[in-house]
C-alpha positions, 0 to 999 in steps of 0.5 A: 758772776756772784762772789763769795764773801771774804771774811775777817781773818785773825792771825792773834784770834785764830793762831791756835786753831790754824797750828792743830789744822796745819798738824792734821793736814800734814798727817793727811798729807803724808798719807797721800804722799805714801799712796801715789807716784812721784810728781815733779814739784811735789805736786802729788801731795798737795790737798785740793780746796772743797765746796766743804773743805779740803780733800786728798781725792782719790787715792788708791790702795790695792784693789780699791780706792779711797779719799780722806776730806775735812769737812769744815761745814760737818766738822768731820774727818770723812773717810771714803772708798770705792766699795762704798764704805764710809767712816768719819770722826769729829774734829772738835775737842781732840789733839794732834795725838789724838786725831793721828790715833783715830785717823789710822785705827778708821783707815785699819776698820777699813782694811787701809793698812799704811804708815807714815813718817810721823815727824812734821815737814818745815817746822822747827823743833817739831812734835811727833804726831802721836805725842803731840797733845799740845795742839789740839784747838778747834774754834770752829768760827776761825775755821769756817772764816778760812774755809770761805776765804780759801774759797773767795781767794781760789776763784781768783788764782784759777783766773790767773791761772788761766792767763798763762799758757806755759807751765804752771801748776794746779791751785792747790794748797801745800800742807808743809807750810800751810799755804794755797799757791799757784806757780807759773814757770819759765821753762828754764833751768834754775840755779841750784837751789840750796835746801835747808829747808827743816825737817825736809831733805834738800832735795826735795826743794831742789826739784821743787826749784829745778826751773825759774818759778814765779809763786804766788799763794796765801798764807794764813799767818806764821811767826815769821808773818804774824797776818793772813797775807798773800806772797808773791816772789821768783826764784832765782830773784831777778836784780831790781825785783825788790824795787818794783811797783806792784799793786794794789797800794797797801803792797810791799816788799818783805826783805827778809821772806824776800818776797812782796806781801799783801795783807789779806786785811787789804783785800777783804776791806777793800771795795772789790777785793776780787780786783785788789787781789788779781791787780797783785797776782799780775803786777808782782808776776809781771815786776819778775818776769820783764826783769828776769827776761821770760818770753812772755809772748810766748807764755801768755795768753794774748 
């Protein structure tokens, strides 16, 4: 089977560009968290990775129907709805501020009257949408490197995905904190889990944690972690998880995410990355499991 090729990513090179993304796919977000039913989890809102970037799918309004999608390939905002129509606005050389503006005066040219709460989710001090004019780049070489890393890295999630046969979620990516991620769950209650979360209500997080968790993902780098990274951790942490041995070498626990970390820069350099990251994925989840006493027989496809 052939393999996407998995780009250099730059945290340093790349930041500004990715900070105006994560602003405009919350507003996304937000659009398709206010046109469907709740969803344990908050899997309901998450954004789906594309073969041209990433999409809402289908969302309904009244009679009709509609989907918003980033095309990274076109550079466009695409528009679409079930009675055919269609509408899209570039993506170069605009702000947050703007794109909010254009993106609900296209939805209005199309009879799609909504709103949304126009704060950002899981930012500290964070700029209303409509007066954010200090995001607003867009390299589109950082661009389409993420796109086809996403690409490259969700092959590898949707295989690990597989191997669980318990509850575990979609591939998706979660606009809140700008991550791709795929969790597996035990089945069992969780302690309460204690919110604080910025600008998101606590309770919001305690249904995402209601059950024991194993979360795997990507991020492409925060000021917490200034590096693209893939993470791995469980909630509630099992005693002596932060001591395992967890693969590939370059692996390491973050005590302060308090989660294992994998530079990206490791996977991409490595000689099959496809092998470096499935060899995390398995040897983090499997480190949680054994020591928080899953039923892995019962879980995992033998």
């Amino acid at each position: 089977m052939m393999q996407h090729p998995w780009p250099l990513l730059s945290y340093e090179q790349g930041k500004a560009t990715y900070e105006t993304l994560h602003m405009w796919t919350q507003i996304v977000g937000k659009i398709k968290l206010g046109r469907l039913p709740w969803l344990n989890h908050s899997w309901h809102v998450t954004l789906q990775v594309t073969p041209a970037g990433l999409s809402t799918l289908n969302l309904p309004y009244g009679d009709k129907h509609f989907q918003i999608d980033f095309n990274f390939i076109d550079h466009q905002l695409k528009i679409s709805t079930s009675e055919g129509e269609m509408a899209a606005f570039g993506l170069t050389g605009i702000s947050v501020a703007d794109f909010y503006r254009k993106i609900f005066e296209t939805l209005h040219g199309m009879d799609i009257n909504i709103s949304i709460h126009p704060i950002p989710s899981e930012i500290e001090d964070p700029i209303p949408f409509g007066k954010d004019t200090v995001h607003g780049t867009y390299h589109t070489t950082h661009v389409k490197a993420l796109h086809q890393a996403l690409l490259s890295m969700q092959d590898i999630f949707n295989q690990f995905r597989c191997g669980f046969r318990g509850k575990c979620s979609p591939v998706h990516l979660f606009w809140g904190a700008f991550d791709l991620a795929v969790s597996r769950f035990s089945g069992r209650r969780a302690p309460r889990h204690p919110g604080g979360v910025p600008n998101m209500p606590d309770w919001v997080a305690q249904e995402a944690y209601s059950h024991e968790v194993c979360s795997c993902g990507f991020w492409p780098g925060s000021e917490a972690l200034p590096e693209a990274a893939f993470y791995s951790y469980l909630y509630p942490e099992p005693e002596g998880y932060k001591d395992a041995k967890v693969l590939p070498k370059e692996a390491y626990y973050h005590s302060t995410l308090r989660e294992f970390i994998l530079p990206y820069s490791a996977v991409q350099q490595s000689g099959n990355p496809a092998r470096a990251l499935s060899q995390f994925l398995h040897s983090s989840y499997e480190a949680g499991a054994e020591r928080a006493g899953w039923d892995r027989a019962e879980l995992e496809v033998q």
